[in-house]
mmJSON file of the N, C-alpha and C atoms, coordinates in Angstrom:
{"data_MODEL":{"atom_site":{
"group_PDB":["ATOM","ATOM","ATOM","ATOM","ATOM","ATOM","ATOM","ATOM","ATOM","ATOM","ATOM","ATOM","ATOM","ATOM","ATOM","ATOM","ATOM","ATOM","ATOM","ATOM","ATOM","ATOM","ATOM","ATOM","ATOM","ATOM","ATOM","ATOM","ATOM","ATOM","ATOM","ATOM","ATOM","ATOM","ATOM","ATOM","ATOM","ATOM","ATOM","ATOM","ATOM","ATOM","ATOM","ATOM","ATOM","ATOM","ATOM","ATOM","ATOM","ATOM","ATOM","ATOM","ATOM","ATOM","ATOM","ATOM","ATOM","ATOM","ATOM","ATOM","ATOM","ATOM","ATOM","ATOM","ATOM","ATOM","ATOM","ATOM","ATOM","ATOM","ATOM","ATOM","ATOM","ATOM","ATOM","ATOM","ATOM","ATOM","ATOM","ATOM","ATOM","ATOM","ATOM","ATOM","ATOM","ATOM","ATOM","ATOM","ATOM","ATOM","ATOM","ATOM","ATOM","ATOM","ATOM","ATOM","ATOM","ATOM","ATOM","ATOM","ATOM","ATOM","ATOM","ATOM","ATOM","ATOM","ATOM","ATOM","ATOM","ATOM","ATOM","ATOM","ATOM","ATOM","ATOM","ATOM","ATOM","ATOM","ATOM","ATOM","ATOM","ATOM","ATOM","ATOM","ATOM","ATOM","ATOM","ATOM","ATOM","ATOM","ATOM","ATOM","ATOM","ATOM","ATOM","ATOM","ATOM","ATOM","ATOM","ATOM","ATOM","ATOM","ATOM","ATOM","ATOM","ATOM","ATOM","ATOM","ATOM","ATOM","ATOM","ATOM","ATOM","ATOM","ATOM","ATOM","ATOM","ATOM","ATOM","ATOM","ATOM","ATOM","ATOM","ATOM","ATOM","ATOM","ATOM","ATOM","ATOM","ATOM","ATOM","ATOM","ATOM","ATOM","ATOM","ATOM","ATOM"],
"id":[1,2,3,4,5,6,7,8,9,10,11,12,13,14,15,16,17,18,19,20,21,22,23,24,25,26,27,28,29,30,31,32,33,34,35,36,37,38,39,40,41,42,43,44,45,46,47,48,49,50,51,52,53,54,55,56,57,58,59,60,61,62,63,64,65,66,67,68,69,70,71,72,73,74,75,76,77,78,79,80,81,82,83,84,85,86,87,88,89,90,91,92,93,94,95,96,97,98,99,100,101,102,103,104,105,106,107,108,109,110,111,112,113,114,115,116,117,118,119,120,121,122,123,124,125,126,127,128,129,130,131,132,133,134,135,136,137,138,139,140,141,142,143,144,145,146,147,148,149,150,151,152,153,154,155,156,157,158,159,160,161,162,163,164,165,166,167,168,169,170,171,172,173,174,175,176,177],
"type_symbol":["N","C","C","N","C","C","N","C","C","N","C","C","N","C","C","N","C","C","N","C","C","N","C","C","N","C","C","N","C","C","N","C","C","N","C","C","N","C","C","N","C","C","N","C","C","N","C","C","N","C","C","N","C","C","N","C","C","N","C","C","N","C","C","N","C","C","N","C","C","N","C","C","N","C","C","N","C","C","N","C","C","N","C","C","N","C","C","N","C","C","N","C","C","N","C","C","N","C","C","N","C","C","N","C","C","N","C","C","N","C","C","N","C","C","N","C","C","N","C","C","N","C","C","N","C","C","N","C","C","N","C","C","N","C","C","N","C","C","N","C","C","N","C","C","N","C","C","N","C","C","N","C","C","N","C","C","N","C","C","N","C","C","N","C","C","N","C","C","N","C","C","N","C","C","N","C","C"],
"label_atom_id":["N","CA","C","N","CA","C","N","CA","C","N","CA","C","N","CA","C","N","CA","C","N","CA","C","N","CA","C","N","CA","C","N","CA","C","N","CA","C","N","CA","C","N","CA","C","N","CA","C","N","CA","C","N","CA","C","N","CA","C","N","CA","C","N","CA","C","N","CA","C","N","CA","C","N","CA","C","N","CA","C","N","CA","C","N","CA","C","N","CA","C","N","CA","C","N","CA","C","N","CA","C","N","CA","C","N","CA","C","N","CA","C","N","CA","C","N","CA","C","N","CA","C","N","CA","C","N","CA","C","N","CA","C","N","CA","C","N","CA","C","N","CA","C","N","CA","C","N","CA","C","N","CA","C","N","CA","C","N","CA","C","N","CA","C","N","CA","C","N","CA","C","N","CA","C","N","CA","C","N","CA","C","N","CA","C","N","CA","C","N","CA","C","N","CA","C","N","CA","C","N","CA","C","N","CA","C"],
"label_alt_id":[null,null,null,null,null,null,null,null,null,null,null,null,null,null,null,null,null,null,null,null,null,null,null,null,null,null,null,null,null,null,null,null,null,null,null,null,null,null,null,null,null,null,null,null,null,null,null,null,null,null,null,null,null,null,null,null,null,null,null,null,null,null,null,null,null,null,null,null,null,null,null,null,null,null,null,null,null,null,null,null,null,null,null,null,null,null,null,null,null,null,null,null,null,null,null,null,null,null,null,null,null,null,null,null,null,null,null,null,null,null,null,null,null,null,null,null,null,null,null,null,null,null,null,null,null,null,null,null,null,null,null,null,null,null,null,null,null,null,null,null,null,null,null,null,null,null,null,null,null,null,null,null,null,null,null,null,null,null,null,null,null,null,null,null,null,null,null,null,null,null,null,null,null,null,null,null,null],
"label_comp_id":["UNK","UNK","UNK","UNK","UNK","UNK","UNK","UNK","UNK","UNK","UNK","UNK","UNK","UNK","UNK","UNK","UNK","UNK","UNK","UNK","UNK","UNK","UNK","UNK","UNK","UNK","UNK","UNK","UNK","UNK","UNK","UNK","UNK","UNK","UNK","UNK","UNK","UNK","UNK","UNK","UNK","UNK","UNK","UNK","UNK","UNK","UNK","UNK","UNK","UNK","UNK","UNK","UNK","UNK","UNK","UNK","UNK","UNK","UNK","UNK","UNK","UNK","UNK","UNK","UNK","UNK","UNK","UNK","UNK","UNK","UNK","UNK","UNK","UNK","UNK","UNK","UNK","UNK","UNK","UNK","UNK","UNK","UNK","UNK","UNK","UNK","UNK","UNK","UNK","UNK","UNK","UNK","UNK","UNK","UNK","UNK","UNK","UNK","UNK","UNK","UNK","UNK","UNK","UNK","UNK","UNK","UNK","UNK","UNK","UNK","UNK","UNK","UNK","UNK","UNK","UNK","UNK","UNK","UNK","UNK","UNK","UNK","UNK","UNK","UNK","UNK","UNK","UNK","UNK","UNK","UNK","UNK","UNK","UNK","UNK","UNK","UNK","UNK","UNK","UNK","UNK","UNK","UNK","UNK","UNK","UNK","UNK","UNK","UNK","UNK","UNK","UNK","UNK","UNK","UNK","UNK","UNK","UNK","UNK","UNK","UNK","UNK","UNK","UNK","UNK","UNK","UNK","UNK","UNK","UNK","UNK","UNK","UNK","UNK","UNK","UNK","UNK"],
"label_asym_id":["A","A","A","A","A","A","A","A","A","A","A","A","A","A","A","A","A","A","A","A","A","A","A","A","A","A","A","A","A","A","A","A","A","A","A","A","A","A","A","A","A","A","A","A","A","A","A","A","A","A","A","A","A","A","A","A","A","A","A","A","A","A","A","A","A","A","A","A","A","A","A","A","A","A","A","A","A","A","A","A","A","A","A","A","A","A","A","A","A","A","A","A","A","A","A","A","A","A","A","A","A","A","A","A","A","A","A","A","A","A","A","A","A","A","A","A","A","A","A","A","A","A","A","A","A","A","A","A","A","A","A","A","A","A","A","A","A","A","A","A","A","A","A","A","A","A","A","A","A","A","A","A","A","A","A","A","A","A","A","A","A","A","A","A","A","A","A","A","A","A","A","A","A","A","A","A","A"],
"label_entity_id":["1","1","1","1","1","1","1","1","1","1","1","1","1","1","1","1","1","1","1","1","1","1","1","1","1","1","1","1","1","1","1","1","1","1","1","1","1","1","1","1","1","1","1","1","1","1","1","1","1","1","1","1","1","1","1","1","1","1","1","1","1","1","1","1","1","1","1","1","1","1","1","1","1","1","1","1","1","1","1","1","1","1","1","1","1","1","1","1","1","1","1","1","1","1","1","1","1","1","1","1","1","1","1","1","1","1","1","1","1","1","1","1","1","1","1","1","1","1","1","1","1","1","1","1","1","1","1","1","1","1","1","1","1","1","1","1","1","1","1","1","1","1","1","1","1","1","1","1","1","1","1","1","1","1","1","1","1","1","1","1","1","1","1","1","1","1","1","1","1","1","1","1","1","1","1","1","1"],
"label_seq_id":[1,1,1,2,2,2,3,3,3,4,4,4,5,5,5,6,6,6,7,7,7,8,8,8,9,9,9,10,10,10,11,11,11,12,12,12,13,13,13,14,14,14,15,15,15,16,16,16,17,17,17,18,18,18,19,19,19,20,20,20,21,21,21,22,22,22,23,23,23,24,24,24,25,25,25,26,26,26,27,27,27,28,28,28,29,29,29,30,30,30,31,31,31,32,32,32,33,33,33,34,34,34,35,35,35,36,36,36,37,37,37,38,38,38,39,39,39,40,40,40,41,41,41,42,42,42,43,43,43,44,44,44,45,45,45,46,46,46,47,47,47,48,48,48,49,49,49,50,50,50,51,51,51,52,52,52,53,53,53,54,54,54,55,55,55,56,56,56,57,57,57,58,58,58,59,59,59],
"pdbx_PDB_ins_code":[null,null,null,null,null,null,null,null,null,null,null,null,null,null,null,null,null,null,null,null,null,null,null,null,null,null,null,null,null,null,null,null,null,null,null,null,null,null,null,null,null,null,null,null,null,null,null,null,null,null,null,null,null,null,null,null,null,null,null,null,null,null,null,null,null,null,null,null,null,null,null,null,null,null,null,null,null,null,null,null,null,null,null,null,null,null,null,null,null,null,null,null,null,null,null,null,null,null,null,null,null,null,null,null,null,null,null,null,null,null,null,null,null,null,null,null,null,null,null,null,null,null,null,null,null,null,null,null,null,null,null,null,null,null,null,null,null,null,null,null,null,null,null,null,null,null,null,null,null,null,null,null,null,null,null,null,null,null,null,null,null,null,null,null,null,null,null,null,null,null,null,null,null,null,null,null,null],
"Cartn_x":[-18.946,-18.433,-17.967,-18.336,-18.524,-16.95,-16.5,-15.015,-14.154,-14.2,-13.551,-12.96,-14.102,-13.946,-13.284,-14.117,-13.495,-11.2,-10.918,-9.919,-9.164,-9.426,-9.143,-8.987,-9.966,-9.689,-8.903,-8.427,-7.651,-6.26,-6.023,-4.607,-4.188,-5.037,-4.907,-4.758,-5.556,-4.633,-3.543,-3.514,-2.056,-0.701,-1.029,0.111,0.257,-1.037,-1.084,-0.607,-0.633,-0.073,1.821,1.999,3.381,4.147,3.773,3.766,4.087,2.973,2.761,4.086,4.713,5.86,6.983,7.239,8.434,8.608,7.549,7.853,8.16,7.549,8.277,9.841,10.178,11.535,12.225,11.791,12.951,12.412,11.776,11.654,12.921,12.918,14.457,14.122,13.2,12.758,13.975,14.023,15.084,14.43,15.171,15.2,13.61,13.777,12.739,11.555,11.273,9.782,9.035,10.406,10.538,9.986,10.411,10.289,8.695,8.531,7.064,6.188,6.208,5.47,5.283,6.133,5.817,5.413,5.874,5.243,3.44,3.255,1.532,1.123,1.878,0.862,0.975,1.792,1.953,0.515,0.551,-0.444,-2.085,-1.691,-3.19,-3.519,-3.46,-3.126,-4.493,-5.354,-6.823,-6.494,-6.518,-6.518,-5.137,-4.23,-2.253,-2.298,-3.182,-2.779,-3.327,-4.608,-5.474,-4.958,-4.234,-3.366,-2.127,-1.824,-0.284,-0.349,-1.606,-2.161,-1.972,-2.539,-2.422,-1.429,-0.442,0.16,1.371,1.919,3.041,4.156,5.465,6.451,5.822,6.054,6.639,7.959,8.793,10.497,10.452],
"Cartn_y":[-20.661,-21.371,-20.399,-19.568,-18.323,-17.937,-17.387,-16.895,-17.901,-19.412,-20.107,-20.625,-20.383,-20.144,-19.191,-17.473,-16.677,-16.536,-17.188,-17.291,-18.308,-19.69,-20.491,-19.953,-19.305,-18.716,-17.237,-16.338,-15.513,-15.841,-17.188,-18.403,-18.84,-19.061,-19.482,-18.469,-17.308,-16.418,-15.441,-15.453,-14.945,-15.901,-17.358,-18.379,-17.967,-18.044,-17.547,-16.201,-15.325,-13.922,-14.152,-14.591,-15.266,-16.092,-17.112,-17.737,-17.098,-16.167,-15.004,-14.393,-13.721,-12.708,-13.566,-14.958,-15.822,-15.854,-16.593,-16.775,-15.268,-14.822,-13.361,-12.84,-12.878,-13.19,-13.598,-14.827,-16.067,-15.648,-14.974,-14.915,-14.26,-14.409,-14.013,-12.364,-12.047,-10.736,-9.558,-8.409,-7.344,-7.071,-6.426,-6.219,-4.967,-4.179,-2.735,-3.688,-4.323,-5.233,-6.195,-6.961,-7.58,-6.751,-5.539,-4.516,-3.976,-3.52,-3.212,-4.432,-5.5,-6.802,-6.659,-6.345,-7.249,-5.927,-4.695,-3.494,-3.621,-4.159,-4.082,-5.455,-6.809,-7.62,-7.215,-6.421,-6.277,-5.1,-3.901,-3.188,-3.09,-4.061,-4.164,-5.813,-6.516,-8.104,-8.565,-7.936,-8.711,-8.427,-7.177,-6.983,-7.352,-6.955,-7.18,-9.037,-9.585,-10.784,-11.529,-10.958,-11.505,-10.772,-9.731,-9.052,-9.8,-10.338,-11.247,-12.278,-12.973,-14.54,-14.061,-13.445,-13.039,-12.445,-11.734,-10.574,-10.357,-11.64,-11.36,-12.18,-11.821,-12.452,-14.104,-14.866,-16.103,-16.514,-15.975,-16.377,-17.237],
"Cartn_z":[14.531,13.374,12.301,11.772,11.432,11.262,12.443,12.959,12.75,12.629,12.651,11.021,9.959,8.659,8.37,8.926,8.444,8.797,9.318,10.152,9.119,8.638,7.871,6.419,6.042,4.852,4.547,5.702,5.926,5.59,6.448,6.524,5.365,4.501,3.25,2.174,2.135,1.671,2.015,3.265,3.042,3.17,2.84,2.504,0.676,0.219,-1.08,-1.318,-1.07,-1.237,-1.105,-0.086,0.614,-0.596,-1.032,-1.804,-3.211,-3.906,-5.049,-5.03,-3.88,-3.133,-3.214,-2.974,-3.221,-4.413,-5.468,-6.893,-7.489,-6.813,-8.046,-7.628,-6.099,-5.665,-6.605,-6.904,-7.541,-9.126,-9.894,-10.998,-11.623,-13.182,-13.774,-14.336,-14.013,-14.471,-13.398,-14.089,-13.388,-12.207,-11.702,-9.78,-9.843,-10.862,-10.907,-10.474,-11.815,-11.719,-10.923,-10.026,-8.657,-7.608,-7.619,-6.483,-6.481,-7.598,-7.856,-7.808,-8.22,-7.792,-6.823,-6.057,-4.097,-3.704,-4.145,-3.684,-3.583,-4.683,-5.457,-4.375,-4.537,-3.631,-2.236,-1.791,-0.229,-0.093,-0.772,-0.769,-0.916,-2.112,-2.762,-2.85,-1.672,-1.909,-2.351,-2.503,-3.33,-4.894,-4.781,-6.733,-7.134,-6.312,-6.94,-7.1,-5.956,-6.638,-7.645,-8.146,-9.579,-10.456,-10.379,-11.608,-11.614,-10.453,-10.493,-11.479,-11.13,-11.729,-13.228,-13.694,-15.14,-15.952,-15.121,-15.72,-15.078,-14.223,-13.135,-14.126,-13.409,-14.286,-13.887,-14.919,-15.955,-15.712,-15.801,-15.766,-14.474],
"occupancy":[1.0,1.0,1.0,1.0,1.0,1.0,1.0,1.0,1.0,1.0,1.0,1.0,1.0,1.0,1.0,1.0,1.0,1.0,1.0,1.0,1.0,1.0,1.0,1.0,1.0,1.0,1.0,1.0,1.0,1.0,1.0,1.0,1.0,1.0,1.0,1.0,1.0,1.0,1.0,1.0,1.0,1.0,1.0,1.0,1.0,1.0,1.0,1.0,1.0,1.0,1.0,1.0,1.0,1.0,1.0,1.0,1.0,1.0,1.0,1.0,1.0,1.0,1.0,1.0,1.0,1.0,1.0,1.0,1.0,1.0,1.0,1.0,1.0,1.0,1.0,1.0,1.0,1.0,1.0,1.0,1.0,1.0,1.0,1.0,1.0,1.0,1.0,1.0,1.0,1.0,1.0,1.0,1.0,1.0,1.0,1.0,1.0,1.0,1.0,1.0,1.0,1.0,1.0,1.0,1.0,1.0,1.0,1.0,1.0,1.0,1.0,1.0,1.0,1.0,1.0,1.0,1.0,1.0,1.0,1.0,1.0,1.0,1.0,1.0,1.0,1.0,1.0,1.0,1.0,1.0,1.0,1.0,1.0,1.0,1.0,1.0,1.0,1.0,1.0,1.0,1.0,1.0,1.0,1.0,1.0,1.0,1.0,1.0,1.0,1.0,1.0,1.0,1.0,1.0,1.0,1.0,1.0,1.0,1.0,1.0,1.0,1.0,1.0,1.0,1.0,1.0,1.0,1.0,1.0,1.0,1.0,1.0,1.0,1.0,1.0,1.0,1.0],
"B_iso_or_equiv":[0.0,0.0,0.0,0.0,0.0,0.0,0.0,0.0,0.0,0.0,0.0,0.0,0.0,0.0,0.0,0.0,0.0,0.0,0.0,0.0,0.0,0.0,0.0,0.0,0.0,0.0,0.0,0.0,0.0,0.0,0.0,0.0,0.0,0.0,0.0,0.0,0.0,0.0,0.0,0.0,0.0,0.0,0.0,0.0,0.0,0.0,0.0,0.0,0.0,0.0,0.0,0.0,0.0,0.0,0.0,0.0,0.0,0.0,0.0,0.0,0.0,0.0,0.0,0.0,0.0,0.0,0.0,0.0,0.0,0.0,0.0,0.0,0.0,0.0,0.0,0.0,0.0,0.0,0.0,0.0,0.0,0.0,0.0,0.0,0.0,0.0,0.0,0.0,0.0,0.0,0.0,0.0,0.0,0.0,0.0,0.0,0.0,0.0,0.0,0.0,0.0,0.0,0.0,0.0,0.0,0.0,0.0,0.0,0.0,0.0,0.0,0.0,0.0,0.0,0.0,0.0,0.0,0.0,0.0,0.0,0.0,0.0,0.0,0.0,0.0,0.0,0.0,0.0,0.0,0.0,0.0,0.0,0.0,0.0,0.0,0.0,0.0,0.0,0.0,0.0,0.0,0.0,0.0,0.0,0.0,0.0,0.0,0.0,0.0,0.0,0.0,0.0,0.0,0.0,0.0,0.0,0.0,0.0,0.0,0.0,0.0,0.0,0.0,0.0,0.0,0.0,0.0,0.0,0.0,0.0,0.0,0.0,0.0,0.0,0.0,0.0,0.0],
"pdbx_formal_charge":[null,null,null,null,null,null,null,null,null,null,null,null,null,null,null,null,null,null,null,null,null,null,null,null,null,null,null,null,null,null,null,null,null,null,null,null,null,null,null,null,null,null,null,null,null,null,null,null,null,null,null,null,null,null,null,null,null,null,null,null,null,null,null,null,null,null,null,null,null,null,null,null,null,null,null,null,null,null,null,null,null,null,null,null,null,null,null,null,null,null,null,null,null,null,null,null,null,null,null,null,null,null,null,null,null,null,null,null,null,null,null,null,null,null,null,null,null,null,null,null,null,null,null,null,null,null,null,null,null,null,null,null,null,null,null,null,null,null,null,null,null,null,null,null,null,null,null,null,null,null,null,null,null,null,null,null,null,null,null,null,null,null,null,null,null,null,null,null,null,null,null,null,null,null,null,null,null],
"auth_seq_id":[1,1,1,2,2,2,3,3,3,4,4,4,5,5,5,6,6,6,7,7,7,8,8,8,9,9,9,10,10,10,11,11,11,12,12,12,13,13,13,14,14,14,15,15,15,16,16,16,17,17,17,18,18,18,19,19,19,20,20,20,21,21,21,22,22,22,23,23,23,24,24,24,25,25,25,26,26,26,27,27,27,28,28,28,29,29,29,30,30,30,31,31,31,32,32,32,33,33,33,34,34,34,35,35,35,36,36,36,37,37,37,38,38,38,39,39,39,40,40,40,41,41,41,42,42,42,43,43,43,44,44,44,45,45,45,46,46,46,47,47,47,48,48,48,49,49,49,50,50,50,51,51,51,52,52,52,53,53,53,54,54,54,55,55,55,56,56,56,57,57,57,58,58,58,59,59,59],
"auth_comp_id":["UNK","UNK","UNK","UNK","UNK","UNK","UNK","UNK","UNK","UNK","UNK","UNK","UNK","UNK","UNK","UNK","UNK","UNK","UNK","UNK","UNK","UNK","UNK","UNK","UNK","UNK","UNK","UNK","UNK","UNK","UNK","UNK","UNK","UNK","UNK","UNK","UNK","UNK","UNK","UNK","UNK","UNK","UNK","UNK","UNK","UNK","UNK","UNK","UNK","UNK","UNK","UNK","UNK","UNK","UNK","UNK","UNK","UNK","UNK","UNK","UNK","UNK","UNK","UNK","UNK","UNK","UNK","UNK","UNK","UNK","UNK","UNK","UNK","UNK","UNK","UNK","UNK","UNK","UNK","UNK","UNK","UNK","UNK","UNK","UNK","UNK","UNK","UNK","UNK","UNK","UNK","UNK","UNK","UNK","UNK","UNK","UNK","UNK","UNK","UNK","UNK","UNK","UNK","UNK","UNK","UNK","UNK","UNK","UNK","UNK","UNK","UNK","UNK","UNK","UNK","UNK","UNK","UNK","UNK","UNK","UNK","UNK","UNK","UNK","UNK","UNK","UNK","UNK","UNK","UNK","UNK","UNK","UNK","UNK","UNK","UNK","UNK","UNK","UNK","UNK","UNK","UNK","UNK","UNK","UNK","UNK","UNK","UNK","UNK","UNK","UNK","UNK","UNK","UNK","UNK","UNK","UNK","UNK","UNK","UNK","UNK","UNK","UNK","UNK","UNK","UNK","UNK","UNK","UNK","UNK","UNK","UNK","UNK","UNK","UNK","UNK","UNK"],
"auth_asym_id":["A","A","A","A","A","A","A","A","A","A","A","A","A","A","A","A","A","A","A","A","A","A","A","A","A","A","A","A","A","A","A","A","A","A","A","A","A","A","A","A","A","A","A","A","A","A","A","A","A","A","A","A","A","A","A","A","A","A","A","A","A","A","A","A","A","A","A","A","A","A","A","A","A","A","A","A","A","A","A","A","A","A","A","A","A","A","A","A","A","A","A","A","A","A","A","A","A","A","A","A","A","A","A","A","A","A","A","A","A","A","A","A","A","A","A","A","A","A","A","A","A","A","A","A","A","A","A","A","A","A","A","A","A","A","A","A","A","A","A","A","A","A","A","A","A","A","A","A","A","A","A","A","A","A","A","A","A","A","A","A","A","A","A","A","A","A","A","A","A","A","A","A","A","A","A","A","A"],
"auth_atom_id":["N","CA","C","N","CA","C","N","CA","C","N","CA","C","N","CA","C","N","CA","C","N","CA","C","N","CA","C","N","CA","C","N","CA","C","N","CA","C","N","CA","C","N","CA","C","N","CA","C","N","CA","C","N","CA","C","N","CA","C","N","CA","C","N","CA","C","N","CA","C","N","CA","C","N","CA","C","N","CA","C","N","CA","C","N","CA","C","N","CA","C","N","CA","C","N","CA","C","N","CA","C","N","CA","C","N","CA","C","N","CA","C","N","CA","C","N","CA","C","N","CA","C","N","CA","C","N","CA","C","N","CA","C","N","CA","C","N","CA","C","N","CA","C","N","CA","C","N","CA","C","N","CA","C","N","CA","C","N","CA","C","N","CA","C","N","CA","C","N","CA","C","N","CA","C","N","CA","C","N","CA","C","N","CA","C","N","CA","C","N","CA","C","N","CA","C","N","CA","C","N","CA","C","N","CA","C"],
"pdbx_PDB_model_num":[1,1,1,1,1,1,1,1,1,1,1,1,1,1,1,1,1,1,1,1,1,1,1,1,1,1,1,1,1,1,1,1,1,1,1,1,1,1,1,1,1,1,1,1,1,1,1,1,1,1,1,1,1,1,1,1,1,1,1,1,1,1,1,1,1,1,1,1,1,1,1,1,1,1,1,1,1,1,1,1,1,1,1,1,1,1,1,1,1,1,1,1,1,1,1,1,1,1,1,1,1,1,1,1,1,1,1,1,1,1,1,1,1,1,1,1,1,1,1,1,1,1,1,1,1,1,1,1,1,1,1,1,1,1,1,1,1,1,1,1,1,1,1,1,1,1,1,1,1,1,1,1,1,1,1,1,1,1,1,1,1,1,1,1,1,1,1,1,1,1,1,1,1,1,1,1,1]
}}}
């Protein structure tokens, strides 16, 4: 049961990370800050995306 959670909740965040990586796509912010966004959630997708939640483009 165990594996079957851990597996479900893997799925779910990386729809969420995925998700994080589209909206900043489509944000109106310049291409630099776009690039470094998805750089940071692709790398660091635990901390890049609770720094996203707070501190990611808005536009």
């Amino acid at each position: 049961m165990g594996m079957e959670i851990a597996g479900l909740l893997g799925l779910i965040w990386l729809i969420i990370v995925i998700w994080a990586i589209i909206k900043t796509a489509q944000s109106r912010v310049g291409a630099v800050p776009k690039v470094l966004w998805i750089l940071i959630l692709l790398f660091f997708p635990l901390v890049g995306l609770i720094v996203w939640l707070f501190l990611g483009p808005k536009g």
